[in-house]
C-alpha positions as CSV (number, residue, x, y, z in Angstrom):
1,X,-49.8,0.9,-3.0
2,X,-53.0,-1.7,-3.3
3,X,-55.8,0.6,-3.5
4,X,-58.7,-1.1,-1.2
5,X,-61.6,-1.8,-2.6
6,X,-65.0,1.0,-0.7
7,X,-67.5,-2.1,0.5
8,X,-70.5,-0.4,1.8
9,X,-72.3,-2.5,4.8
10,X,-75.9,-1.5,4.7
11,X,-76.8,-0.4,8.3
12,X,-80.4,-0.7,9.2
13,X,-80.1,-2.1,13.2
14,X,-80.5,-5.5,12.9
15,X,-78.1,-8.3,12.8
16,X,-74.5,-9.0,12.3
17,X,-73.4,-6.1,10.9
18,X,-69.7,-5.0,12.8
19,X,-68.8,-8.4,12.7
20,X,-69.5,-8.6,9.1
21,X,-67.8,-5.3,8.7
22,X,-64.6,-6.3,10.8
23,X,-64.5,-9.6,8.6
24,X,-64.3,-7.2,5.0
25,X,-61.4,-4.9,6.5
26,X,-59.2,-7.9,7.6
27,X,-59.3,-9.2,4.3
28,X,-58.5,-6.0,2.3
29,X,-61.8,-4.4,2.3
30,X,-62.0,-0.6,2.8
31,X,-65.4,-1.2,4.3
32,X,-67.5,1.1,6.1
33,X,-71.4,0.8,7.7
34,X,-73.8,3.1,6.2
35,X,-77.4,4.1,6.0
36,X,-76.3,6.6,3.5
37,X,-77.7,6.3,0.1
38,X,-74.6,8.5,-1.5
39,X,-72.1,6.8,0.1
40,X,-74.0,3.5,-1.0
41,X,-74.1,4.5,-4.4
42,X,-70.6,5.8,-4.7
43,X,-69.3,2.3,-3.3
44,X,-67.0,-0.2,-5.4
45,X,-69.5,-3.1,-3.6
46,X,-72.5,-3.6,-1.1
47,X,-73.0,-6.3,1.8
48,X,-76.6,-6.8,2.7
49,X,-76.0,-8.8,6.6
50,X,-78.9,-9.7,8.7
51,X,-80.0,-11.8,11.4
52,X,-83.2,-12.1,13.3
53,X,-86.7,-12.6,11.9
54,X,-87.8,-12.1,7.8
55,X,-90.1,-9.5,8.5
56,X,-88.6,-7.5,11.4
57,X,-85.7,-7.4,8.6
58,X,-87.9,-6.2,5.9
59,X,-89.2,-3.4,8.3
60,X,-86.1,-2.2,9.5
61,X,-84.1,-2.0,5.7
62,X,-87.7,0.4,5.3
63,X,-87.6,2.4,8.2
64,X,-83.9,3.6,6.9
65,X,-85.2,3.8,3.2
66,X,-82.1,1.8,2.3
67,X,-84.8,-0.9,0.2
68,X,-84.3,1.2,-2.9
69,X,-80.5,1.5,-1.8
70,X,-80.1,-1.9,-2.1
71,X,-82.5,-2.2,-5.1
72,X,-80.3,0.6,-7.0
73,X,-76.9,-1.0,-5.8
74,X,-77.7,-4.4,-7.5
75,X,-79.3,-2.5,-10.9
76,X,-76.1,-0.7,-11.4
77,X,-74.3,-4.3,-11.7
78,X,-71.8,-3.4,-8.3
79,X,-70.9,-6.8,-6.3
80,X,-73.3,-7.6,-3.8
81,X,-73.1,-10.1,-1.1
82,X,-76.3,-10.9,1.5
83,X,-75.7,-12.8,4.6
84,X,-77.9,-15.1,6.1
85,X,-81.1,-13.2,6.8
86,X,-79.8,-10.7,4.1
87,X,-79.6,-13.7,2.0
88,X,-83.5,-14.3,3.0
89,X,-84.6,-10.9,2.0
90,X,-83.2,-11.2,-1.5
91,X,-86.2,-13.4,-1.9
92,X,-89.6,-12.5,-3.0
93,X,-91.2,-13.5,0.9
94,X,-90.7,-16.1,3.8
95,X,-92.8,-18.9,5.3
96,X,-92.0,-17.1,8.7
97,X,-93.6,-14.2,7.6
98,X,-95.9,-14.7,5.2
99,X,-97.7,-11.2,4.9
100,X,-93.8,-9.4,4.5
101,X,-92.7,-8.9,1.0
102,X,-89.2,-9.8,0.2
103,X,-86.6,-7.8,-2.3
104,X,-87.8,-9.6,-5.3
105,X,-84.0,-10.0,-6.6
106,X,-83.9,-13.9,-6.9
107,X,-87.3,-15.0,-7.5
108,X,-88.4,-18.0,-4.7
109,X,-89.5,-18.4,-2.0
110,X,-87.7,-19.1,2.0
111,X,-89.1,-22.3,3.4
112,X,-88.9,-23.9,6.3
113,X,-86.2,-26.8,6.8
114,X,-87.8,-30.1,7.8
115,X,-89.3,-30.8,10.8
116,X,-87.1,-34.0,11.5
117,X,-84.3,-32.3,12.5
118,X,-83.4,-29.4,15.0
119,X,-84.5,-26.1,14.4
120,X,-82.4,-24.0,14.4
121,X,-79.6,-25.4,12.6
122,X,-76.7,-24.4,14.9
123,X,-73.4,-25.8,13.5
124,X,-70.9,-26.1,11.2
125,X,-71.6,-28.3,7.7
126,X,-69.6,-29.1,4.7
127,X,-70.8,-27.1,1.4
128,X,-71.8,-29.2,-1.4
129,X,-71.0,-27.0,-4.2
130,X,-73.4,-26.6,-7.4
131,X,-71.9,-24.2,-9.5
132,X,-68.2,-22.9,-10.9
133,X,-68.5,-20.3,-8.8
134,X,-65.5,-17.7,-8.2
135,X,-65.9,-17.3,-5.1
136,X,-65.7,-20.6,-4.1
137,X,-61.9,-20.9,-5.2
138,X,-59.1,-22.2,-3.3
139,X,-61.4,-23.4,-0.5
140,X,-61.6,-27.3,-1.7
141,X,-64.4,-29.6,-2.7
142,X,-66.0,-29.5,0.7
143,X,-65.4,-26.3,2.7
144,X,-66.8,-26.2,6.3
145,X,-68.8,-23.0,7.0
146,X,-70.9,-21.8,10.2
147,X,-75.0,-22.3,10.1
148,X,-77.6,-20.8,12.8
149,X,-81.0,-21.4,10.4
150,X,-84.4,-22.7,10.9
151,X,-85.5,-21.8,6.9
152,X,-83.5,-22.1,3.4
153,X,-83.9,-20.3,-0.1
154,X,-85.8,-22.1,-2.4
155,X,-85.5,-20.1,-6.0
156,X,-87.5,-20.7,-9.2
157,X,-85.0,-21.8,-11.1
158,X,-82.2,-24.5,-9.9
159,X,-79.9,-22.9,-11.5
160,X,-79.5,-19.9,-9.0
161,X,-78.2,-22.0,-6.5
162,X,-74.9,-22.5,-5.9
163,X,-74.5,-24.8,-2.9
164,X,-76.1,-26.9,-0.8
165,X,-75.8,-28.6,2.5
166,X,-77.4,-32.0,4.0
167,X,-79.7,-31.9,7.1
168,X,-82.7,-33.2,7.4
169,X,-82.8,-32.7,3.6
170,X,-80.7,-31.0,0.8
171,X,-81.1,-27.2,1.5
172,X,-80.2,-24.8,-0.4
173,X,-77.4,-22.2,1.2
174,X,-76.0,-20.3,-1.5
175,X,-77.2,-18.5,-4.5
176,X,-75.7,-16.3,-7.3
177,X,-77.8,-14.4,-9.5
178,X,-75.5,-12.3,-11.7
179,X,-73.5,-9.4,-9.8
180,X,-75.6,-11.1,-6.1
181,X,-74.0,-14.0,-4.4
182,X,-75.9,-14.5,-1.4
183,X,-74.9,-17.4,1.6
184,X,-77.4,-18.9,4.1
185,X,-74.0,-19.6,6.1
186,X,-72.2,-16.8,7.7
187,X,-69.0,-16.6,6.3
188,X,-67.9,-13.7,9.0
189,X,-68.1,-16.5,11.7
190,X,-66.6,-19.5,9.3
191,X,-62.9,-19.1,10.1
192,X,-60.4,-19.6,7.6
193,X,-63.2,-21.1,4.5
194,X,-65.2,-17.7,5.7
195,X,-62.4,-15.8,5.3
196,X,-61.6,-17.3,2.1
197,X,-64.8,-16.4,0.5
198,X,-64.9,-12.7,1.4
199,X,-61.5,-12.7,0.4
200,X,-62.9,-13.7,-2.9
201,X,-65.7,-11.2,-3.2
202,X,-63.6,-8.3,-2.1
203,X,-60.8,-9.4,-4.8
204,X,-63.2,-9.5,-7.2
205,X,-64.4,-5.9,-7.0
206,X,-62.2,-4.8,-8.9
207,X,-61.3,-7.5,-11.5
């Protein structure tokens, strides 16, 4: 019997968080919502989702005290995924919020995306990828995935990112920083390349 990998969803009120919880269990997740920092700690792996604004984010992973949580989660080298705004507050702040402080993990900053086009970005777009990432495999050259974003990750160092879309300009959508991948995209709403990629991450939990 396949034991399933314990993914602990970080539960602090905001965002995407069932969806992104019903996404890890039909993949072979054992994955379960939590605001509680034992069952956090004890967890094979740790999804940070979010969507909404930077600093109503910030505030809300603080009102649960789950900011060390996630702090501790990525120190003890367990797989951790953010989504979207999760992916945001892996960075040290946000142009849409620039008095909130951000997790610090991937240093950078979130900017805006370019004036020229829409805002938000609301639609799929093909992934440019950067990196040999792992959890890219088996979903091509050029896999489709599922934006709604008005601001990107933009790190210190290149070398974080992992792959980028065009609009308006080159933006940056996913990142991997030793045991964090994070994705601008969500890959809960991104069908079977969405699948594919938490497939990927739960697989690798225990590899």
């Amino acid at each position: 019997m396949t034991v399933r990998p314990r993914v602990a969803v970080l539960d602090y009120g905001i965002g995407n968080l069932r969806s992104a919880q019903k996404a890890l269990e039909k993949v072979g997740a054992d994955a379960v919502l939590t605001s509680d920092a034992v069952v956090v700690s004890s967890a094979d792996a740790v999804v940070l989702p979010g969507v909404g604004a930077f600093g109503a984010c910030m505030n809300a992973l603080r009102d649960v005290q789950l900011e060390k949580v996630a702090l501790d989660a990525i120190a003890s080298g367990v797989p951790f995924l953010g989504i979207c705004v999760g992916m945001q507050m892996l960075f040290d702040g946000s142009e849409e919020d620039t008095e909130a402080r951000g997790l610090g993990v991937i240093p950078g900053h979130v900017k805006w995306i370019p004036p020229t086009v829409q805002r938000p970005q609301m639609q799929w777009n093909q992934l440019n990828l950067k990196k040999d990432e792992p959890l890219f495999n088996n979903l091509g050259e050029h896999p489709w995935m599922y934006f709604v974003h008005s601001l990107h990750g933009v790190p210190n160092d290149d070398s974080f990112v992992a792959a980028t879309v065009e609009y308006g300009a080159t933006l940056n959508v996913a990142f991997r920083k030793g045991n964090v991948f994070a994705t601008q995209f969500h890959p809960e709403k991104s069908a079977t390349s969405g699948l594919g990629l938490l497939h990927n991450f739960v697989t690798s939990v225990n590899a």
